[in-house]
Jmol script that loads the backbone (N, CA, C; Angstrom):
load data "model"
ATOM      1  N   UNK A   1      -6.380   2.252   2.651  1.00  0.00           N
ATOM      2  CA  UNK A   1      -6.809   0.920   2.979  1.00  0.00           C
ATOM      3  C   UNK A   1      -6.391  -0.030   1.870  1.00  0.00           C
ATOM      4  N   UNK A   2      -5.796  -1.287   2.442  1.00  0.00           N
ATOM      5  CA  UNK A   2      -5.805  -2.055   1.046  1.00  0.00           C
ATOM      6  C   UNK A   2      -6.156  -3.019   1.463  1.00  0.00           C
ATOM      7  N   UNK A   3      -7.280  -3.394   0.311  1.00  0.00           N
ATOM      8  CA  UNK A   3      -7.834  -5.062   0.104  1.00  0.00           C
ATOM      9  C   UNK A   3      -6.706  -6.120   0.100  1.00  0.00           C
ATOM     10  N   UNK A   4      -6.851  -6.934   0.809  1.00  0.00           N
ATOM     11  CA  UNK A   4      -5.636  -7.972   0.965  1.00  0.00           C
ATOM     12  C   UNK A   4      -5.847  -9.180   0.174  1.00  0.00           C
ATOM     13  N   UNK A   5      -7.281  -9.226  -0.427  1.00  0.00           N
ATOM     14  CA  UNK A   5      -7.763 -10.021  -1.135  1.00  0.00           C
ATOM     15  C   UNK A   5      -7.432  -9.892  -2.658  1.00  0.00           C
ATOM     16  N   UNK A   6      -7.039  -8.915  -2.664  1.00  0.00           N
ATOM     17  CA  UNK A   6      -6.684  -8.070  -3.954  1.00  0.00           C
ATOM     18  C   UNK A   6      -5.204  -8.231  -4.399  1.00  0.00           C
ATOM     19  N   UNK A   7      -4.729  -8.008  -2.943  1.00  0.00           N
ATOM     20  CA  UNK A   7      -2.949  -7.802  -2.874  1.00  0.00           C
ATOM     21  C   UNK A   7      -2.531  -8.522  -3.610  1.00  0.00           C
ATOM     22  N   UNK A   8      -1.235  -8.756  -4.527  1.00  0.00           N
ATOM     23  CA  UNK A   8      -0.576 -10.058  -4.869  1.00  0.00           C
ATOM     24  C   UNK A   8       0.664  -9.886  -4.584  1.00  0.00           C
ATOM     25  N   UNK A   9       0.856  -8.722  -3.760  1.00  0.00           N
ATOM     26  CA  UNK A   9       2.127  -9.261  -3.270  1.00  0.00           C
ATOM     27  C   UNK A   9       3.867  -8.548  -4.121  1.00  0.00           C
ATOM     28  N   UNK A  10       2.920  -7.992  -4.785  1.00  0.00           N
ATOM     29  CA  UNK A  10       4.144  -7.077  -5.972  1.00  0.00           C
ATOM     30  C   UNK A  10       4.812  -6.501  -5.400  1.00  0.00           C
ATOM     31  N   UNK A  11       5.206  -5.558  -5.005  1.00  0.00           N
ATOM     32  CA  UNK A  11       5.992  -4.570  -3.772  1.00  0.00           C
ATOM     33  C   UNK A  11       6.277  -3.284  -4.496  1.00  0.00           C
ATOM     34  N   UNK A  12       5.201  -2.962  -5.494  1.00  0.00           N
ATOM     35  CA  UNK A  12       5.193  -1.729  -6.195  1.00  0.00           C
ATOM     36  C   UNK A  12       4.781  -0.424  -5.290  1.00  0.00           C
ATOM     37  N   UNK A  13       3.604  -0.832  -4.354  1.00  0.00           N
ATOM     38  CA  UNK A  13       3.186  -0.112  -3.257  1.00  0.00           C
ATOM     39  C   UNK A  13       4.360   0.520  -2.603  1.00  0.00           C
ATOM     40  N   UNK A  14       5.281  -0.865  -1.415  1.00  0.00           N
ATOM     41  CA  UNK A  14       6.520  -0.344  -0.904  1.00  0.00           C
ATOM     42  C   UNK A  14       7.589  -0.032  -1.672  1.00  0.00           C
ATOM     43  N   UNK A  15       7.879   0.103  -2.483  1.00  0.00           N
ATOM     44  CA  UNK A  15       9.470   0.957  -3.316  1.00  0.00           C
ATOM     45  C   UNK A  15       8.507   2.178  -3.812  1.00  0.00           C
ATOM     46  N   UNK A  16       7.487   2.523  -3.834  1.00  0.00           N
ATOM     47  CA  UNK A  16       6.595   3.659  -4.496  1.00  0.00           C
ATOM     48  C   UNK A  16       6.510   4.779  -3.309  1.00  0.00           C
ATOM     49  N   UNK A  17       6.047   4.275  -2.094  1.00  0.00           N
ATOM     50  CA  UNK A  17       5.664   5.555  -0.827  1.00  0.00           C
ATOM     51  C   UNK A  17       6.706   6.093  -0.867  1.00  0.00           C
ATOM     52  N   UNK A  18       6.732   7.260  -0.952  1.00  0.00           N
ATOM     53  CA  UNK A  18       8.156   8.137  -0.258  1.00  0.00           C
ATOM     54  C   UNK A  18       8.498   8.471   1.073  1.00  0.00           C
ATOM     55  N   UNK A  19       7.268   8.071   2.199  1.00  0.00           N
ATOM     56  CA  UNK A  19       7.721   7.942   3.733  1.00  0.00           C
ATOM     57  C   UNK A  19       7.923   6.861   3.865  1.00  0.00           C
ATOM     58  N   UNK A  20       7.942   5.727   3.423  1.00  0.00           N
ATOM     59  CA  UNK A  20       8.136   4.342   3.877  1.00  0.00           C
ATOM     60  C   UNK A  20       7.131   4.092   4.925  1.00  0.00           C
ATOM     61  N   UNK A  21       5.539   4.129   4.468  1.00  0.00           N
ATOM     62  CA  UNK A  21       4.942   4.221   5.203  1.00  0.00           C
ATOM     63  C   UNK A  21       4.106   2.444   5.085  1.00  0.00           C
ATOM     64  N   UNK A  22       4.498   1.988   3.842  1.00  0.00           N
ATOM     65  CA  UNK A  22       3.778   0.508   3.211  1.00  0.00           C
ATOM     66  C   UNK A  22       5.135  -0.711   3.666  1.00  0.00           C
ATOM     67  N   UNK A  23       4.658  -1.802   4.630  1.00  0.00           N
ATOM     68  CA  UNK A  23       5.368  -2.710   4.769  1.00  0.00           C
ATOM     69  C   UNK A  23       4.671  -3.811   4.364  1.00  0.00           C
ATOM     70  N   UNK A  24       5.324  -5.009   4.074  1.00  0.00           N
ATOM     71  CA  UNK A  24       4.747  -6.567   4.161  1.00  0.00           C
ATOM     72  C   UNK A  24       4.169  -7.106   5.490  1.00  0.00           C
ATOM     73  N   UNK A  25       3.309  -7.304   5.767  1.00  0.00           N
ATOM     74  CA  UNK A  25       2.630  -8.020   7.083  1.00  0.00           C
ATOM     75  C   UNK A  25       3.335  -9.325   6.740  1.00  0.00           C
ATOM     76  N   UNK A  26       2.721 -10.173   8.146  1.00  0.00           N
ATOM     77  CA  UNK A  26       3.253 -11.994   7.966  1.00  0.00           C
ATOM     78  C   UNK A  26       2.673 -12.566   7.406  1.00  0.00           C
ATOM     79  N   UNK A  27       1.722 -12.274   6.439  1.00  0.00           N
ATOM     80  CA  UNK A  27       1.290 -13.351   5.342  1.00  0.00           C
ATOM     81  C   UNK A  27       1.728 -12.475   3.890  1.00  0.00           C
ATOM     82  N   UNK A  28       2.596 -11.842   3.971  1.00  0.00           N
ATOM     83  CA  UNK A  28       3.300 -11.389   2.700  1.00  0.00           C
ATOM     84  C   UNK A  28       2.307 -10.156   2.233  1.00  0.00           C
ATOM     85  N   UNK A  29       1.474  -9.805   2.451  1.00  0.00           N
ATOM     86  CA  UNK A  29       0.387  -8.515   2.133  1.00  0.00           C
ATOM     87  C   UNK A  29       1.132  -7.380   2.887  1.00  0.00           C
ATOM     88  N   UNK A  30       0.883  -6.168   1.824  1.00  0.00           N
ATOM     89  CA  UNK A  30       0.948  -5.045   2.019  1.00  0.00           C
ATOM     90  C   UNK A  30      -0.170  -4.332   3.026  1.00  0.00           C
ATOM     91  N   UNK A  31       0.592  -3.766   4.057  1.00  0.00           N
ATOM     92  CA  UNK A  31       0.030  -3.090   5.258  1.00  0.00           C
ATOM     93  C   UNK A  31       0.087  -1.798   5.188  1.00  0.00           C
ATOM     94  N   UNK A  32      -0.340  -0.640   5.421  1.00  0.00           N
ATOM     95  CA  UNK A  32      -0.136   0.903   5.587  1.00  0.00           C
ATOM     96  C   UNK A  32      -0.450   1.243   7.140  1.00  0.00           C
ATOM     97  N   UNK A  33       0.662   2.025   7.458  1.00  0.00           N
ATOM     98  CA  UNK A  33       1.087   2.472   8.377  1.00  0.00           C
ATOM     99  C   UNK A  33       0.067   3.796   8.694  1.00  0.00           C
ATOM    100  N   UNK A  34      -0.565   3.894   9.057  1.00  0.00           N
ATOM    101  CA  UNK A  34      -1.431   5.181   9.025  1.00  0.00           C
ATOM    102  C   UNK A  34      -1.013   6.369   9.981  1.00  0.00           C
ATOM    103  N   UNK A  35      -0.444   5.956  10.939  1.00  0.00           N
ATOM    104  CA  UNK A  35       0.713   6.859  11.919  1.00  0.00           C
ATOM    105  C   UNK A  35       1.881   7.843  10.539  1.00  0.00           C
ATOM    106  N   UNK A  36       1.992   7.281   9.479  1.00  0.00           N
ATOM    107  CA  UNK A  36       3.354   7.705   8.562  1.00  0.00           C
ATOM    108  C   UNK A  36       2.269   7.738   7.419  1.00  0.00           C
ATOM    109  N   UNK A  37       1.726   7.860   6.767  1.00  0.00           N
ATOM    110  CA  UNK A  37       0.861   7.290   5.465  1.00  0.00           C
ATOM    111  C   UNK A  37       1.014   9.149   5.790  1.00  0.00           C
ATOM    112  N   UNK A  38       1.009   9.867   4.706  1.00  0.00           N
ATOM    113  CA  UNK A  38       0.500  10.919   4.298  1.00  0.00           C
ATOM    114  C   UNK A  38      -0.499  11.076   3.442  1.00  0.00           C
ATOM    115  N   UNK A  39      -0.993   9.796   3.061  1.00  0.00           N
ATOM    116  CA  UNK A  39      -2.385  10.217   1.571  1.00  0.00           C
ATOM    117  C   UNK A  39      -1.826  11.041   0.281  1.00  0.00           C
ATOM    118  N   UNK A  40      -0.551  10.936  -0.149  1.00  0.00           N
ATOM    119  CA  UNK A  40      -0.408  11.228  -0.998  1.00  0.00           C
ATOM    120  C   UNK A  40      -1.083  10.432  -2.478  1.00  0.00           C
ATOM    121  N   UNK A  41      -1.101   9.779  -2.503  1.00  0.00           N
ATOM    122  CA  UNK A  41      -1.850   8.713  -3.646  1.00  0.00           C
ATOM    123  C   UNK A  41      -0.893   8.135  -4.198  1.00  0.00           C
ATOM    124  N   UNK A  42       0.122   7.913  -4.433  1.00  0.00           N
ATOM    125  CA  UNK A  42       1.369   7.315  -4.818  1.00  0.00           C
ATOM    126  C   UNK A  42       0.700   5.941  -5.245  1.00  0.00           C
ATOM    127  N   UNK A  43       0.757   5.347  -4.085  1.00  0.00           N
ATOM    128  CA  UNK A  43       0.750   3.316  -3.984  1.00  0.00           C
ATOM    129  C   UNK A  43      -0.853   3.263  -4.579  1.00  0.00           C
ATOM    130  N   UNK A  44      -1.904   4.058  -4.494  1.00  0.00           N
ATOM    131  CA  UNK A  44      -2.996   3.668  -4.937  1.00  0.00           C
ATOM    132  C   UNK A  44      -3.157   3.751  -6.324  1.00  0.00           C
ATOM    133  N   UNK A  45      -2.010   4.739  -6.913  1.00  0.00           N
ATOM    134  CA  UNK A  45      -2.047   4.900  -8.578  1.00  0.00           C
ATOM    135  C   UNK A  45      -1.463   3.963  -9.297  1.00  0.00           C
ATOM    136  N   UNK A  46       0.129   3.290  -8.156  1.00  0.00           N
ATOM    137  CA  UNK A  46       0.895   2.606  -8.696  1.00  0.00           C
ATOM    138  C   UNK A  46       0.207   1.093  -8.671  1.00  0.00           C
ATOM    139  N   UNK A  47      -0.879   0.882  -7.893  1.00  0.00           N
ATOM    140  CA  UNK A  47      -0.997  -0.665  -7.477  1.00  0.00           C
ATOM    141  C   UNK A  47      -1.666  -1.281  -9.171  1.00  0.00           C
ATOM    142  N   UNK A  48      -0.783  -2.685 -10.020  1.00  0.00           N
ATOM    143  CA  UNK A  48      -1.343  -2.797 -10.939  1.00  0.00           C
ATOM    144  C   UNK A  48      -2.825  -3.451 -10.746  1.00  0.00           C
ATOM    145  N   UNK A  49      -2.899  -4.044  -9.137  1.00  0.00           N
ATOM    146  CA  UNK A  49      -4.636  -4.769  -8.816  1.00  0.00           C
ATOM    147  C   UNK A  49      -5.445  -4.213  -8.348  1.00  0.00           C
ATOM    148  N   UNK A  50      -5.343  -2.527  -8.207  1.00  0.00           N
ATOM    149  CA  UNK A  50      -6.234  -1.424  -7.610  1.00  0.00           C
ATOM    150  C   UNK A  50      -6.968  -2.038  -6.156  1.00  0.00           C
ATOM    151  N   UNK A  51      -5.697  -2.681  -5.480  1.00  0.00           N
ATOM    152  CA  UNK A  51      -6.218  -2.757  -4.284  1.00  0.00           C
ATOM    153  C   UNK A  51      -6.045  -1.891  -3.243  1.00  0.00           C
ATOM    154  N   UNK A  52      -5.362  -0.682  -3.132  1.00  0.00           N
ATOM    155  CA  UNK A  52      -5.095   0.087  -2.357  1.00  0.00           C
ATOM    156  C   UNK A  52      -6.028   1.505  -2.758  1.00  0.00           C
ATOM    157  N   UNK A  53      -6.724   2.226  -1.435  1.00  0.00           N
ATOM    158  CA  UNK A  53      -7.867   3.250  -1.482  1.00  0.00           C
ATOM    159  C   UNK A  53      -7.456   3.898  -0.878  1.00  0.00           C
ATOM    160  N   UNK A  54      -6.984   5.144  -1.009  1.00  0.00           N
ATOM    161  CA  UNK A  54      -6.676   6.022   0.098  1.00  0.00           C
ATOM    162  C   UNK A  54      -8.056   7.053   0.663  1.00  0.00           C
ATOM    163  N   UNK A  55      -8.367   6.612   1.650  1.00  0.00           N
ATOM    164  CA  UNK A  55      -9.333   7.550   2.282  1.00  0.00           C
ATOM    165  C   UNK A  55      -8.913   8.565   3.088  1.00  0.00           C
ATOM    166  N   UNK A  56      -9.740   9.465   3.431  1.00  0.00           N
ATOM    167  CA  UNK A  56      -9.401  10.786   3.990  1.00  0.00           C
ATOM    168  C   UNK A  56     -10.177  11.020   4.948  1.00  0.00           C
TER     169      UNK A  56
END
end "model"
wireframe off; spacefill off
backbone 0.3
color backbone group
């Protein structure tokens, strides 16, 4: 899950997933694909605004 309130928009999330599972929505926020998201923790370690939570 990511707080969008949080987001700023860095794109550390998307160049970080290795399924290409994190895109930009239309207001420039990072979206996760949960169909492709494997929960690896990648984008939640990499995010520098700890807006991304991976739940299980």
């Amino acid at each position: 899950m990511i707080d969008k309130n949080k987001c700023i928009s860095c794109g550390s999330c998307v160049s970080a997933c290795p399924v290409g599972a994190i895109k930009f929505d239309e207001n420039g926020k990072a979206e996760i694909d949960p169909n492709i998201c494997i929960k690896c923790g990648t984008c939640q370690a990499i995010c520098p605004v700890g807006a991304i939570k991976i739940e299980n």
